[in-house]
Biopython code that builds the backbone (N, CA, C, O; Angstrom):
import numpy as np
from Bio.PDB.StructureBuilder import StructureBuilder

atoms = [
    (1, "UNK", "N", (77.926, 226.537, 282.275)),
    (1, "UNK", "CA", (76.778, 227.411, 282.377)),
    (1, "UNK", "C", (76.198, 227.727, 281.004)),
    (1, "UNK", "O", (74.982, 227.852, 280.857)),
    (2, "UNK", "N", (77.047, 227.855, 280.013)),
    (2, "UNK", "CA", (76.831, 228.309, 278.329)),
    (2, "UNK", "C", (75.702, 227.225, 277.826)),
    (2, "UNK", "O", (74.899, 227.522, 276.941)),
    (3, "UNK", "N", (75.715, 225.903, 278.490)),
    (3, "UNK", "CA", (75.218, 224.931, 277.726)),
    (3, "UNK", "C", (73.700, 224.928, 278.297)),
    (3, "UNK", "O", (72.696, 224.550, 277.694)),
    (4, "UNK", "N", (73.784, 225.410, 279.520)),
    (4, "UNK", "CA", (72.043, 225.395, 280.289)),
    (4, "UNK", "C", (71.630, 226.409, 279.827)),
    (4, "UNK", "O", (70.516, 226.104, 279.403)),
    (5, "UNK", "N", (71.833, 227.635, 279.588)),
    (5, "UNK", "CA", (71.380, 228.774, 278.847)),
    (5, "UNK", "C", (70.632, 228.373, 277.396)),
    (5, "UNK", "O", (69.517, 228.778, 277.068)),
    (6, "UNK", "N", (71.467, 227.512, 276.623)),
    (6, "UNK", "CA", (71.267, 227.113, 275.517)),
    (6, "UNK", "C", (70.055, 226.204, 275.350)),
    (6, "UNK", "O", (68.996, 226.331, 274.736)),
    (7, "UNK", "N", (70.560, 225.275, 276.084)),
    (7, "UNK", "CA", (69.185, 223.820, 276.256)),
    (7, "UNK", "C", (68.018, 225.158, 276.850)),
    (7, "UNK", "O", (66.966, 224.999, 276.231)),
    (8, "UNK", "N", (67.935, 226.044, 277.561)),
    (8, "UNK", "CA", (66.967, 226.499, 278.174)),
    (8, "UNK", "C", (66.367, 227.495, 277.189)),
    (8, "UNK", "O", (65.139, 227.569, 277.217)),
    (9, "UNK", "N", (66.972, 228.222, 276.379)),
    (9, "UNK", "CA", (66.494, 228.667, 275.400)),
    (9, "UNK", "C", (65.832, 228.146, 274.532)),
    (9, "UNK", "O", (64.667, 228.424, 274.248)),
    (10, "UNK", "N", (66.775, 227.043, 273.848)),
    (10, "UNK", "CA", (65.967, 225.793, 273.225)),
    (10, "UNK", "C", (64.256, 225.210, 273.126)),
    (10, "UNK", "O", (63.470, 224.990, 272.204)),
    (11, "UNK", "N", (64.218, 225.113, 274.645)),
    (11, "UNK", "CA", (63.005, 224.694, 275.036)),
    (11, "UNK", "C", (62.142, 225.869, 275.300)),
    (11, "UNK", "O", (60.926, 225.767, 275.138)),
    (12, "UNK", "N", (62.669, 226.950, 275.684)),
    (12, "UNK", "CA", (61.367, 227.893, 275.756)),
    (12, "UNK", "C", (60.876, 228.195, 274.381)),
    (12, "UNK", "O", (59.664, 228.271, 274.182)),
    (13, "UNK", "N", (61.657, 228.356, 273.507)),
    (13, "UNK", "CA", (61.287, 228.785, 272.149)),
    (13, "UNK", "C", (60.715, 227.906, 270.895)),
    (13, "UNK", "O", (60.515, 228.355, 269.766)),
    (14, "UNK", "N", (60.426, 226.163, 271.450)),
    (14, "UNK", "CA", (60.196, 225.259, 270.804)),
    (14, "UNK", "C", (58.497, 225.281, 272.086)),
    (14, "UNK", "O", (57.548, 224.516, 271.913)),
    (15, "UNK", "N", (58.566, 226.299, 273.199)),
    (15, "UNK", "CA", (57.247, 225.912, 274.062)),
    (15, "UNK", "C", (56.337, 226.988, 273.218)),
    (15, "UNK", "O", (55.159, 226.917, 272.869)),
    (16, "UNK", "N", (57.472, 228.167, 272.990)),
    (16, "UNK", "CA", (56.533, 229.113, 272.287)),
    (16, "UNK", "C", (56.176, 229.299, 271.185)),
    (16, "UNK", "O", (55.384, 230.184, 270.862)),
    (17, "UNK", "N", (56.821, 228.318, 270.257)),
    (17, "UNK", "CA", (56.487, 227.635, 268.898)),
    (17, "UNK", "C", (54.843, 226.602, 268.667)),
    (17, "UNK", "O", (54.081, 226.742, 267.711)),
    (18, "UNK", "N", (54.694, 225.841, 269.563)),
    (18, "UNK", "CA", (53.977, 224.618, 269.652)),
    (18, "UNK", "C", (52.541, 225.742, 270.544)),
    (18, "UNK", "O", (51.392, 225.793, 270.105)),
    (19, "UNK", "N", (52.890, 226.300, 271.457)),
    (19, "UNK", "CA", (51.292, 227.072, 271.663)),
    (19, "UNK", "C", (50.670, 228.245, 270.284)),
    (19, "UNK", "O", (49.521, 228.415, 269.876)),
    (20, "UNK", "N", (51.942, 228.870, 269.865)),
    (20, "UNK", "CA", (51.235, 229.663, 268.536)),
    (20, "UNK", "C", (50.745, 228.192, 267.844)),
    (20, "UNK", "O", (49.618, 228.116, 268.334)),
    (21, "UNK", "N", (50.870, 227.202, 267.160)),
    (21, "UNK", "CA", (50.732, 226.734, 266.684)),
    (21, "UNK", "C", (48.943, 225.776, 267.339)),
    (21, "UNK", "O", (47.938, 225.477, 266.694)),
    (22, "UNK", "N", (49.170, 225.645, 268.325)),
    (22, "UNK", "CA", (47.887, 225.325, 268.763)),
    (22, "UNK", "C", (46.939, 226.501, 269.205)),
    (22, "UNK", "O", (45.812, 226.074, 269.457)),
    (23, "UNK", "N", (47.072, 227.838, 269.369)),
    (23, "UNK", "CA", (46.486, 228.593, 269.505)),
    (23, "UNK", "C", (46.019, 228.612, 267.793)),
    (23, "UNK", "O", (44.932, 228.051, 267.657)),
    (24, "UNK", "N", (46.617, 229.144, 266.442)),
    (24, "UNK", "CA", (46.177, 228.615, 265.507)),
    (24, "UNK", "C", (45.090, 227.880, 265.213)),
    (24, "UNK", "O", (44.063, 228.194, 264.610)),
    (25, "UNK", "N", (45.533, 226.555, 265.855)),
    (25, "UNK", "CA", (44.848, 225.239, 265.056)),
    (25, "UNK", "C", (43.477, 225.252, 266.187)),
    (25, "UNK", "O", (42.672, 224.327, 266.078)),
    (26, "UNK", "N", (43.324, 225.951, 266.890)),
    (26, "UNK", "CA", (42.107, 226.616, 267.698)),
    (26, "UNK", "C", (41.384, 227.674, 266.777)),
    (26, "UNK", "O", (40.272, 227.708, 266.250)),
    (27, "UNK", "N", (42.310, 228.398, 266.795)),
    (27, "UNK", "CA", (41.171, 229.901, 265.971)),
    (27, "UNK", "C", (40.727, 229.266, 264.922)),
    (27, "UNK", "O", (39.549, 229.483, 264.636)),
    (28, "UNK", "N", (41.359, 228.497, 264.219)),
    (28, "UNK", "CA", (40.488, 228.225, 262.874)),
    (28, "UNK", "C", (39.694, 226.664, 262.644)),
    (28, "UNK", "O", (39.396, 225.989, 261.658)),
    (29, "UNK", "N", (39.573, 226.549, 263.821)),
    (29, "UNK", "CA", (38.668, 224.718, 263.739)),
    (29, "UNK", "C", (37.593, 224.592, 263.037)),
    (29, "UNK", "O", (37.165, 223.552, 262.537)),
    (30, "UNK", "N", (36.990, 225.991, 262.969)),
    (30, "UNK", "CA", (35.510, 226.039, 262.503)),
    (30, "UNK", "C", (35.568, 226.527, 261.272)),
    (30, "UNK", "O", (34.634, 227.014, 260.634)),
    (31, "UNK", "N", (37.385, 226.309, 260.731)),
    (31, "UNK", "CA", (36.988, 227.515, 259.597)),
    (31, "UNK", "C", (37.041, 225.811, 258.235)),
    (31, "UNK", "O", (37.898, 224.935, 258.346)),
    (32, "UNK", "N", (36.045, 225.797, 257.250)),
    (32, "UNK", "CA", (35.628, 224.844, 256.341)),
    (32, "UNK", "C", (37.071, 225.039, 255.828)),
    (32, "UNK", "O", (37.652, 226.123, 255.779)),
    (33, "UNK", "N", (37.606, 223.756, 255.426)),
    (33, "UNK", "CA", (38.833, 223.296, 254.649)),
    (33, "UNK", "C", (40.105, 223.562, 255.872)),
    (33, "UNK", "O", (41.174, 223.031, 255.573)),
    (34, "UNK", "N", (40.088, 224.121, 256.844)),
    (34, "UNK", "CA", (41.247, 224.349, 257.385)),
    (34, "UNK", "C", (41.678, 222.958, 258.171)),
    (34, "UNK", "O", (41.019, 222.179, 258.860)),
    (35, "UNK", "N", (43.397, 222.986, 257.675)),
    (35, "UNK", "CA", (43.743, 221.653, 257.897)),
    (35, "UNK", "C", (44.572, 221.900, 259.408)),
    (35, "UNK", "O", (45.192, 222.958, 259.300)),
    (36, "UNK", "N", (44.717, 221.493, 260.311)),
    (36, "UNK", "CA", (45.843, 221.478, 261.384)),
    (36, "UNK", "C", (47.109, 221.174, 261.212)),
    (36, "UNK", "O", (47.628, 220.179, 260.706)),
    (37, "UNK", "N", (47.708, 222.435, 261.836)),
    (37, "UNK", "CA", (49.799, 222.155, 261.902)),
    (37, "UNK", "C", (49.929, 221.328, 262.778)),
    (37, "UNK", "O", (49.515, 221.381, 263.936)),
    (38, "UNK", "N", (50.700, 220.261, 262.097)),
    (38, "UNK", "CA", (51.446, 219.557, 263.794)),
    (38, "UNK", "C", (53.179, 219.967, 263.688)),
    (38, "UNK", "O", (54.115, 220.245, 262.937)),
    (39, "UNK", "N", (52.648, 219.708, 265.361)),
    (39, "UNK", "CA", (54.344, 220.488, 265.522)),
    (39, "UNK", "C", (55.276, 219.222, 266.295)),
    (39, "UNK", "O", (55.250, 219.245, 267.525)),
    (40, "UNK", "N", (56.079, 218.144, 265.641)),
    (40, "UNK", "CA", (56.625, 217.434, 265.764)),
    (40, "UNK", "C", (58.347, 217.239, 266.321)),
    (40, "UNK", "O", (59.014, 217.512, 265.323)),
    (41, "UNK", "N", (59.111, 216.957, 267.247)),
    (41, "UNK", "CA", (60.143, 217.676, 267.962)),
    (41, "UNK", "C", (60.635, 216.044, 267.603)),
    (41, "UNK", "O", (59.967, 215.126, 267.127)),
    (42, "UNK", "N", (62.041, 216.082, 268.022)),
    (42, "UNK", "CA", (63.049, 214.338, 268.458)),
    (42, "UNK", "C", (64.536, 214.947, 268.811)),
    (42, "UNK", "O", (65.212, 215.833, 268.289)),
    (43, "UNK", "N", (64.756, 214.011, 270.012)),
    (43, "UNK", "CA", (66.196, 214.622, 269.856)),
    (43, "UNK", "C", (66.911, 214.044, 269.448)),
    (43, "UNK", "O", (66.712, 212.855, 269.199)),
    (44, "UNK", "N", (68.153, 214.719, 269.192)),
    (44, "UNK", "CA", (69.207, 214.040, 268.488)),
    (44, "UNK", "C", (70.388, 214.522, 269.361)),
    (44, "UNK", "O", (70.755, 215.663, 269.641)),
    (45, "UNK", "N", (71.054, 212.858, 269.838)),
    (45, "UNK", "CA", (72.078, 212.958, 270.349)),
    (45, "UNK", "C", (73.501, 214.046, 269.634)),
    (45, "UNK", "O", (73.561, 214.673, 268.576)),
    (46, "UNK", "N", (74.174, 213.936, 270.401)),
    (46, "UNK", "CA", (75.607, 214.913, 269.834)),
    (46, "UNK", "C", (76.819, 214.397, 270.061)),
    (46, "UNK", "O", (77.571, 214.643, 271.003)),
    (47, "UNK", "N", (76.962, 213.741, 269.246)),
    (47, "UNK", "CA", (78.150, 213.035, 270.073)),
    (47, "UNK", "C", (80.049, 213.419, 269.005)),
    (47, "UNK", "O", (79.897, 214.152, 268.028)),
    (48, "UNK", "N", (80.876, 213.146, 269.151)),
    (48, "UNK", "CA", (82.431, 213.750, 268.827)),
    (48, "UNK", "C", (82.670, 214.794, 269.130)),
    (48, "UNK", "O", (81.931, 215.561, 269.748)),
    (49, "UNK", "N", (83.778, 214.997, 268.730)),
    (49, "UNK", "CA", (84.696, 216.600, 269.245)),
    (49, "UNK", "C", (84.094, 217.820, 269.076)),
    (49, "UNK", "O", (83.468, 218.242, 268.104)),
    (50, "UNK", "N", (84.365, 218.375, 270.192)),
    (50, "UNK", "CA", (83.348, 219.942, 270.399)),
    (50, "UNK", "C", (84.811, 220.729, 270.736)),
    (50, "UNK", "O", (86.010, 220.454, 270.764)),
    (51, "UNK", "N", (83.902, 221.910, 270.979)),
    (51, "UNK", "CA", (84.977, 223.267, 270.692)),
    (51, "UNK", "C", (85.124, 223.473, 272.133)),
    (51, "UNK", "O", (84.109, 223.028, 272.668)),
    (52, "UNK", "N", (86.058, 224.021, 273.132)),
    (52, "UNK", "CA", (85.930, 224.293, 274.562)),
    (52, "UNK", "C", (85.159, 225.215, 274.697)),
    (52, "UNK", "O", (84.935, 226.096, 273.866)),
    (53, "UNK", "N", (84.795, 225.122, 275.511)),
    (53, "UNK", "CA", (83.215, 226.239, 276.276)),
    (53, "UNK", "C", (83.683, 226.428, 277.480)),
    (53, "UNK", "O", (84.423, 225.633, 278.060)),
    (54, "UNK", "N", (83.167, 227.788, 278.055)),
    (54, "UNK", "CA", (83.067, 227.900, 279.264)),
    (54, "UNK", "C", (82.239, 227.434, 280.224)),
    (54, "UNK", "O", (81.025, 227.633, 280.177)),
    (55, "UNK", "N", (83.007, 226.569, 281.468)),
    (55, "UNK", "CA", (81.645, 225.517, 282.036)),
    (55, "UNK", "C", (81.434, 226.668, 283.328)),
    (55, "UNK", "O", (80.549, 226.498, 284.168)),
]
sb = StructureBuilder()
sb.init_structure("model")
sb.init_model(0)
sb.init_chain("A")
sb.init_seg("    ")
for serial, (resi, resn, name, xyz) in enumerate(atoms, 1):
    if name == "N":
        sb.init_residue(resn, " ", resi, " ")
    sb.init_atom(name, np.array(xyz, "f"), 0.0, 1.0, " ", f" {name:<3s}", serial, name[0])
structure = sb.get_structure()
């Protein structure tokens, strides 16, 4: 259960990262010189010995 909590956190907070970031790159389109954030993600596998968790 520890690990879906985690991945689920993960992703809400990388959803609520990437809309500030396009809400941003909205408010200021019109503004002269303003450059756009990109918000770039990859996963990365996990692989060897882990610590026991509660499943």
């Amino acid at each position: 259960m520890d690990h879906a909590i985690y991945t689920a956190m993960g992703a809400a907070s990388q959803t609520l990262n990437q809309q500030a970031v396009t809400a941003s790159n909205l408010a200021n389109a019109s503004t002269p010189g303003f450059r756009a954030q990109l918000n770039a993600l990859r996963a990365v596998p996990v692989d060897g010995l882990s610590l026991a968790t509660r499943t």
